[in-house]
C-alpha positions as CSV (number, residue, x, y, z in Angstrom):
1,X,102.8,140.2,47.2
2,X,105.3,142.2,45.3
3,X,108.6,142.2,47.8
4,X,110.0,146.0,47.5
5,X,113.4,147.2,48.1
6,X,112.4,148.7,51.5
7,X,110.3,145.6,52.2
8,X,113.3,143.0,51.2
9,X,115.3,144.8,53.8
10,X,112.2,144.4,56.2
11,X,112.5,140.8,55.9
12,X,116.1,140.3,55.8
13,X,118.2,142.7,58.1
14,X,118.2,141.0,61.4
15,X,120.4,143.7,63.4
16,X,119.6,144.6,67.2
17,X,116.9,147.1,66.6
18,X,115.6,146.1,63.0
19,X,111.8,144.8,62.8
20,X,113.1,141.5,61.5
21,X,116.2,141.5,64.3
22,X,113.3,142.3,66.9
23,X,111.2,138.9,65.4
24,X,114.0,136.9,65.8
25,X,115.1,138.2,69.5
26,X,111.4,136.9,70.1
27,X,112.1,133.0,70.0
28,X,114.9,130.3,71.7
29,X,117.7,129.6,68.5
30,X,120.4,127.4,68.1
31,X,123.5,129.5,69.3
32,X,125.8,126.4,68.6
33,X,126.2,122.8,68.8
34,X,126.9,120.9,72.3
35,X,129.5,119.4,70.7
36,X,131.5,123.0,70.1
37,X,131.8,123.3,74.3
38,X,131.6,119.8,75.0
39,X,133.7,119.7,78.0
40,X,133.7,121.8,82.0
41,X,136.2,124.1,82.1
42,X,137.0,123.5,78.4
43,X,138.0,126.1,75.4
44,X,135.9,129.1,75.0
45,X,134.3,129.5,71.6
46,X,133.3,132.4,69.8
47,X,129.4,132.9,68.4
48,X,128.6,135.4,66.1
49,X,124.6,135.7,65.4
50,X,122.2,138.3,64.9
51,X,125.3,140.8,64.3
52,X,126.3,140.7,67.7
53,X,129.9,139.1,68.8
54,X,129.4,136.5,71.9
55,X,131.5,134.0,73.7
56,X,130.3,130.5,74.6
57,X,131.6,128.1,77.3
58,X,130.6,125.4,79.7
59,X,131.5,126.1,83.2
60,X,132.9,123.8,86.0
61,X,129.0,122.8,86.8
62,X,128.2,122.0,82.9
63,X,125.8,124.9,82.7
64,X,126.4,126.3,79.4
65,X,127.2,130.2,79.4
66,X,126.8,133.0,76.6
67,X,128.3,136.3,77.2
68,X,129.0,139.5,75.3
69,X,132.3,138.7,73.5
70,X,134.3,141.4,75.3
71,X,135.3,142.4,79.1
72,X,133.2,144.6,80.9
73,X,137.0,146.5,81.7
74,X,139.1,147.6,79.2
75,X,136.7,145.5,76.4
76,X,139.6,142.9,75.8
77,X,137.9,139.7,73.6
78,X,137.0,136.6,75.9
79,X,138.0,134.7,73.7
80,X,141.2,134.0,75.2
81,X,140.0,133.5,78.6
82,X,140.8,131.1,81.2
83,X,137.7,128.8,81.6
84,X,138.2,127.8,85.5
85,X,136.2,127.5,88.7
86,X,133.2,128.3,87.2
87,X,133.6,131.2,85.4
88,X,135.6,132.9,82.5
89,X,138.5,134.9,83.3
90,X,140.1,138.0,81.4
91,X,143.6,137.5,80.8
92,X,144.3,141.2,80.5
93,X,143.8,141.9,84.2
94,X,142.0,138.8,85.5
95,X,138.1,139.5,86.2
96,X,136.4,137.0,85.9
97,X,132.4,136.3,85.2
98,X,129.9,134.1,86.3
99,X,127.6,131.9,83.2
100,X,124.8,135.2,83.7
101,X,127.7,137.5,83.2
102,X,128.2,138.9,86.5
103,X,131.8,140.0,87.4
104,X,132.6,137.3,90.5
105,X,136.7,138.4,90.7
106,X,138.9,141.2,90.0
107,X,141.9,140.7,91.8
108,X,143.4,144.0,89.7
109,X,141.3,145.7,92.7
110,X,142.1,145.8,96.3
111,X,140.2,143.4,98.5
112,X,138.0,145.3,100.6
113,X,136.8,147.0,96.8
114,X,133.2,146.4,96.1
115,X,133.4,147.6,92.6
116,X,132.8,144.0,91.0
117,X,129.0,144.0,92.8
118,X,128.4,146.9,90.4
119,X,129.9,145.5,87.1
120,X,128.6,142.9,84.8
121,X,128.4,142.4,80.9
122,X,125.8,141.4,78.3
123,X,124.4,137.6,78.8
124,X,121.6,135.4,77.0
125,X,119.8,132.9,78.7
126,X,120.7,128.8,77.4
127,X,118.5,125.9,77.0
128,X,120.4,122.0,75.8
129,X,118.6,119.9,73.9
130,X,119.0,118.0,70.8
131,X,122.2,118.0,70.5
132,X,122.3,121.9,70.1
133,X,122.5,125.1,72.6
134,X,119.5,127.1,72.8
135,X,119.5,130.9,73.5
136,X,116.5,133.6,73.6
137,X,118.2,137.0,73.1
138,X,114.7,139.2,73.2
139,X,113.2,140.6,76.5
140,X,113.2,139.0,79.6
141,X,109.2,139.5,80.0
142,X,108.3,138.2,76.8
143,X,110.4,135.0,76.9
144,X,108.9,132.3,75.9
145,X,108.8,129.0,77.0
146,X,112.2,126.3,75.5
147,X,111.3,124.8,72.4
148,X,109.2,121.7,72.3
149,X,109.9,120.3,68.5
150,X,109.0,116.5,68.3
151,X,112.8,116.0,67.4
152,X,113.9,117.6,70.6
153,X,112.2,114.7,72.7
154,X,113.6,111.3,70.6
155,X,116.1,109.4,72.5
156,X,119.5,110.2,71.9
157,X,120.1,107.2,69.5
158,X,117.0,108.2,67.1
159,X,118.3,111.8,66.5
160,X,121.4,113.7,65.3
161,X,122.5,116.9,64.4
162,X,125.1,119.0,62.8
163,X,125.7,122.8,61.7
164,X,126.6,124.3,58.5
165,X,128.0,127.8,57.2
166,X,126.2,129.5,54.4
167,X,127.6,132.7,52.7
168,X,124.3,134.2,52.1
169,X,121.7,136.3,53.5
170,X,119.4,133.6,55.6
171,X,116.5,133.9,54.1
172,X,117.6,132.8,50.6
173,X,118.8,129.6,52.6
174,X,115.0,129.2,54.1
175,X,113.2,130.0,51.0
176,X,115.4,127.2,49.3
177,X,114.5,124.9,52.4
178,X,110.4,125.3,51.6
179,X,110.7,125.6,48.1
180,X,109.8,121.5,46.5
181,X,109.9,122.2,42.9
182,X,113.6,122.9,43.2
183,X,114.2,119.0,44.2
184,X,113.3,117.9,40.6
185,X,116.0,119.8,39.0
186,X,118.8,120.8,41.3
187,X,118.3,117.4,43.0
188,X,118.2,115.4,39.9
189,X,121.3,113.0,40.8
190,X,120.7,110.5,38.2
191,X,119.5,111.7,34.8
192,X,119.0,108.3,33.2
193,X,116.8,107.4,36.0
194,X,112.9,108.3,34.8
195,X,111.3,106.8,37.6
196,X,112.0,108.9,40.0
197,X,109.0,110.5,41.9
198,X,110.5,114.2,41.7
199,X,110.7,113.3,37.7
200,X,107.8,111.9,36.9
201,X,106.0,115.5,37.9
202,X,108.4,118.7,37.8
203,X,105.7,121.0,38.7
204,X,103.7,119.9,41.7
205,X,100.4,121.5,43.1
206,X,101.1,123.8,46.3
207,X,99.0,123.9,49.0
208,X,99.1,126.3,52.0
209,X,97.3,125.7,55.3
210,X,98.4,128.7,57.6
211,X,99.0,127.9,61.3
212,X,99.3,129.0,64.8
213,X,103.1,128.2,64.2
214,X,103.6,128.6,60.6
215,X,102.1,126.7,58.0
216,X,101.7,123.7,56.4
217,X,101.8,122.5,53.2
218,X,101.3,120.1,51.0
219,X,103.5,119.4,47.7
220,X,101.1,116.7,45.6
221,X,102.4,115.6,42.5
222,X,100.2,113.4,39.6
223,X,103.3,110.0,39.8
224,X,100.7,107.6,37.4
225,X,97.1,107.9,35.9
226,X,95.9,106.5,39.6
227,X,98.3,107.8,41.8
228,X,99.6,110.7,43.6
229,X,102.9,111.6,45.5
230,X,102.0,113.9,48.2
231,X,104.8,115.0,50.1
232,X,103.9,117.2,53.7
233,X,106.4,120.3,55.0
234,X,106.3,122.1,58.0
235,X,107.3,126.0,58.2
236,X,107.9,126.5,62.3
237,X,108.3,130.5,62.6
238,X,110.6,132.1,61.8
239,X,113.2,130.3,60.1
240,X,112.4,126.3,60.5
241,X,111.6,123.6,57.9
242,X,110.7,119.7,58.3
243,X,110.1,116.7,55.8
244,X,109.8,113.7,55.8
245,X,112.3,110.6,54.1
246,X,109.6,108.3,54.8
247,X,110.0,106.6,51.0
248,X,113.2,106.4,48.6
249,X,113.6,108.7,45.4
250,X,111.7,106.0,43.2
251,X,109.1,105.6,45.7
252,X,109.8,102.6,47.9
253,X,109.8,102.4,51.7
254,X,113.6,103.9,53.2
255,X,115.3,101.3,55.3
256,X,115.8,104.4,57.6
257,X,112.4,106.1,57.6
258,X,113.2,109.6,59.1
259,X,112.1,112.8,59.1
260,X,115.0,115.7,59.2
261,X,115.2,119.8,58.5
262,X,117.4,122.7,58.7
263,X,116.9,126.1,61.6
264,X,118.4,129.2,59.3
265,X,120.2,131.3,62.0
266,X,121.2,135.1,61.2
267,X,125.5,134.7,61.9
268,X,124.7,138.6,60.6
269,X,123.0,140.5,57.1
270,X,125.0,138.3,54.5
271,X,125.7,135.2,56.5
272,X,124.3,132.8,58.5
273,X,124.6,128.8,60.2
274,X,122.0,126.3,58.9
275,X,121.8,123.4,61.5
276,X,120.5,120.3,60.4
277,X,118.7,117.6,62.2
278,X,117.8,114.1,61.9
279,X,115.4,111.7,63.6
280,X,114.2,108.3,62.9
281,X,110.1,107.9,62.8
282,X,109.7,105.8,65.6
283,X,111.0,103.4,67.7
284,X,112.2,100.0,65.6
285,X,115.3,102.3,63.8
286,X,118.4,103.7,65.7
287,X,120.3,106.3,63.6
288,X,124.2,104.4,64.2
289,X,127.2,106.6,63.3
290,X,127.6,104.8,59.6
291,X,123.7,105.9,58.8
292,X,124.4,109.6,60.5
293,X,127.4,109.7,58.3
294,X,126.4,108.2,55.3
295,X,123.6,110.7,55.3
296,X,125.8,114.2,56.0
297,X,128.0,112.6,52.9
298,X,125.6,112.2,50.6
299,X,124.2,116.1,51.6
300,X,127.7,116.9,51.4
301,X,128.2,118.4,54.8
302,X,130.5,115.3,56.4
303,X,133.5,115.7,58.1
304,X,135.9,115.0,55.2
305,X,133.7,118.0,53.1
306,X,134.5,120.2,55.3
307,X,137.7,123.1,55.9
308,X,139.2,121.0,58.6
309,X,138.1,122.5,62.1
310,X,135.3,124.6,61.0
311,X,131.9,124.2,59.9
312,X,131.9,125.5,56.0
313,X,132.4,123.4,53.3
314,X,135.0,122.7,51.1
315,X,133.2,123.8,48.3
316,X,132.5,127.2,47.8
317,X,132.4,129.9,45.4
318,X,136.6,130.7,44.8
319,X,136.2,126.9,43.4
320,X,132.9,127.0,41.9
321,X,131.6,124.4,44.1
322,X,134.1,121.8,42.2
323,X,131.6,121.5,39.3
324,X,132.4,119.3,36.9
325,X,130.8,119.9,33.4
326,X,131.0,116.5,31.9
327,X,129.5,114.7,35.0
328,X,126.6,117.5,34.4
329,X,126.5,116.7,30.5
330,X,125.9,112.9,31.4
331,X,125.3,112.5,34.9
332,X,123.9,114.6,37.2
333,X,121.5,118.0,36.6
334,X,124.2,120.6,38.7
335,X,127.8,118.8,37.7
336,X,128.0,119.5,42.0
337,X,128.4,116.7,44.5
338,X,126.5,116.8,47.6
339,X,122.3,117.7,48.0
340,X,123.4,120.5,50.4
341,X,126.6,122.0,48.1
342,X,124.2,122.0,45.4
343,X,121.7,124.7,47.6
344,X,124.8,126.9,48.4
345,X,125.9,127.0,45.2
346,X,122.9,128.3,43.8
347,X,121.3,130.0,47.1
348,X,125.2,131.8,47.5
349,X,125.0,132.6,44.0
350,X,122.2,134.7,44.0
351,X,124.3,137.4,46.2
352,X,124.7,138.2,49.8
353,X,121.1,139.5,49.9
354,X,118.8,138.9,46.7
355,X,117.2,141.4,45.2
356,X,113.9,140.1,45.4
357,X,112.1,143.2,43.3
358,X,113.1,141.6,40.2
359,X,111.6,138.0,40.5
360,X,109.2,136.8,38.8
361,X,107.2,134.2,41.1
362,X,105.4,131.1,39.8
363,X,102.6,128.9,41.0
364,X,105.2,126.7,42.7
365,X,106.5,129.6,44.4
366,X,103.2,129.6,47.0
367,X,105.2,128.4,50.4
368,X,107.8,131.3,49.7
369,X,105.4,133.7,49.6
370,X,103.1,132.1,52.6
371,X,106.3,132.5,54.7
372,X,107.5,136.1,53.5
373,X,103.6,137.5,54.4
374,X,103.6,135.5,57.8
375,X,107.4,137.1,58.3
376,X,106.0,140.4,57.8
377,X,103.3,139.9,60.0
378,X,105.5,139.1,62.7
379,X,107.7,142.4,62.1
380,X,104.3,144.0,62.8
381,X,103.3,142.0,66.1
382,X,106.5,142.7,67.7
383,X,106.2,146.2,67.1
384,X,102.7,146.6,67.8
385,X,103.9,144.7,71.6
386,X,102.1,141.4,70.6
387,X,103.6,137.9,70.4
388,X,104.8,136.9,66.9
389,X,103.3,132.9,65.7
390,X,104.8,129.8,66.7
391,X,106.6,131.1,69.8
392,X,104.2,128.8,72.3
393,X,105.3,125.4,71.9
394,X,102.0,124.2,72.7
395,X,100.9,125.1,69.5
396,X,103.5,122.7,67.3
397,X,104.4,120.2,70.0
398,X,102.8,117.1,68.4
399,X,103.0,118.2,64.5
400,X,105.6,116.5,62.1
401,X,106.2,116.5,58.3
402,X,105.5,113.1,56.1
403,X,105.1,112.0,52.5
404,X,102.9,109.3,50.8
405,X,101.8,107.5,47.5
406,X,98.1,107.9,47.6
407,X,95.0,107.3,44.9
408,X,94.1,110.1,43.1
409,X,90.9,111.7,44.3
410,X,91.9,111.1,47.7
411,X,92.1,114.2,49.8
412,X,95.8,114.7,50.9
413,X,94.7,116.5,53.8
414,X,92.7,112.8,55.1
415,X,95.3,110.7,53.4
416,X,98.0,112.0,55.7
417,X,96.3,113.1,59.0
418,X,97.9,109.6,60.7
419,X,101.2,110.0,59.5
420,X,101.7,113.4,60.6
421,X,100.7,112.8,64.4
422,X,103.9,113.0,66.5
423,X,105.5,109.3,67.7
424,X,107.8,110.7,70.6
């Protein structure tokens, strides 16, 4: 499918009132992480997604609330609120509103005045789980049931997750997440290492299975004369990817075999939050705070890469990502530290929003353009009043990415089918 001007907006503006903003307002999304309002009663925080400004905050009760980001009165930011007695209170002239948004206080009123009963502002609906606050932003009588992801339902100590900033329009950051090839190149840590399995095939054989969720596919690349490295993602509408980090880079079993990915959420039409997450495969590994940081430091997304007391990196375009040319002479493919810096810098690169009329798409290129055709078709549900894929969790509830050294011959599809049924 050629991707027009007209249709790259399609896909990528995701606005209130856009087709694409309309897809999105169709599913639950990370809004932030638990660990942003953490405590009752504790700082507001602001959440910009899908071009609209909202405040967060966790009330006396721990319910998690998310309101428009201005009050209902003189539209003075909430931001600056006192979080108390369940509820958020505007320091301009003290009203104060409830988790749902409804005005419970205005003392700058008299007290027999029932004008409060009458006011209320914007609020989203919030759902915890994994580590992250859930929010469903679309129309009350098409919302769906929370999300059911396999790594929603590990324990606490088999799962992590964190968030990152991206500078980019969101789906260059997806497209990047489904798109294997990239992993032999941009990846390639360790030049004088031939063994690895990305570099013993640079161009794997795609293969798409469409689902009721998304799709599946399968990334097989030819490793020896006998064998074949298949390696399964998951694409869970409309901006989700899984794999698996069941084996090393040179092929041998991880001491932490885990399966992780990234949700690309719209922060508006040229930036957006990627949130990772982690979770071990099944019950003999526990993912301790060395392993969970080892791994956001080798990504590049630790605490000590990132501008302290946010959530984007350190490395960013006004310093080139810190590339150093002689480490990418004799080292490393990019000269850039970190698996995840080395995305940015090339996804952030391209532009706020790619043009994606003048590509020129290869056989590799097959889950990108699964994913922008299933997009599409979603634009075209929602508008025609039916429910985009993947928004019943019935449908992806007991699915999960994994990889494998196989014989070649051997259907991947067979080869894989007990790997990729769900543990938790």
């Amino acid at each position: 499918m050629h991707i027009t001007q007209e249709l790259n907006e399609r896909l990528t503006q995701t606005g209130p009132g856009t087709p694409m903003g309309e897809v999105f307002r169709r599913y639950w999304m990370p809004a932030l992480l638990s660990e942003e309002v953490a405590e009752p009663d504790g700082a507001p925080v602001r959440v910009r997604m899908l071009s609209e400004d909202l405040v967060a905050f966790r009330d006396s009760a721990g319910e998690v609330g998310l309101v428009e980001a201005y009050c209902a009165h003189r539209r003075a930011p909430l931001f600056f609120g006192r979080n108390e007695e369940c509820g958020l209170r505007c320091v301009y002239h003290g009203w104060k509103f409830d988790t749902q948004g409804n005005c419970v206080d205005m003392p700058s009123e008299p007290p027999y005045s029932k004008f409060r009963l009458r006011v209320a502002i914007k609020s989203y609906p919030t759902y915890e789980a994994g580590g992250m606050i859930w929010t469903y932003m679309g129309p009350t009588a098409e919302m769906p049931p929370p999300p059911n992801y396999e790594w929603l339902r590990a324990p606490a100590a088999h799962q992590r997750a964190s968030k990152t900033g991206e500078h980019c329009n969101w789906l260059q950051g997806l497209e990047g997440g489904i798109d294997t090839a990239h992993s032999s190149f941009a990846h390639n840590n360790d030049l004088s290492n031939k063994n690895m399995l990305r570099s013993l095939d640079t161009h794997p054989t795609l293969e798409v299975d469409l689902t009721d969720y998304g799709f599946t596919y399968g990334s097989i690349r030819n490793i020896s004369d006998d064998q074949s490295f298949v390696r399964v993602y998951q694409f869970y509408m409309p901006s989700q990817q899984a794999r698996a980090f069941l084996l090393n880079w040179n092929g041998e079993k991880n001491k932490l075999p885990s399966l992780d990915g990234h949700i690309w959420v719209p922060i508006d039409d040229e930036n957006c939050y990627v949130y990772n997450w982690k979770y071990t495969a099944d019950d003999t590994h526990e993912i301790s705070d060395e392993d969970w940081h080892d791994f956001e430091h080798f990504t590049g997304r630790a605490p000590e890469d990132m501008i302290p007391g946010t959530y984007w990196l350190r490395q960013h375009p006004g310093n080139d990502y810190l590339i150093d040319r002689e480490v990418q002479r004799t080292k490393t493919f990019t000269g850039i530290s970190g698996l995840n810096t080395q995305d940015f810098a090339l996804q952030e690169g391209m532009g706020s929003i790619v043009r994606r009329d003048l590509e020129a798409l290869g056989s590799t290129d097959r889950a990108i353009q699964a994913a922008r055709e299933m997009l599409l078709e979603a634009t075209a549900d929602v508008e025609a009043g039916r429910a985009p894929k993947g928004t019943d969790p019935t449908k992806y509830a007991h699915v999960r990415p994994g990889e494998i050294v196989i014989p070649k011959g051997v259907p991947w599809r067979d080869a894989t089918k007990e790997i990729l049924e769900t543990v938790w």
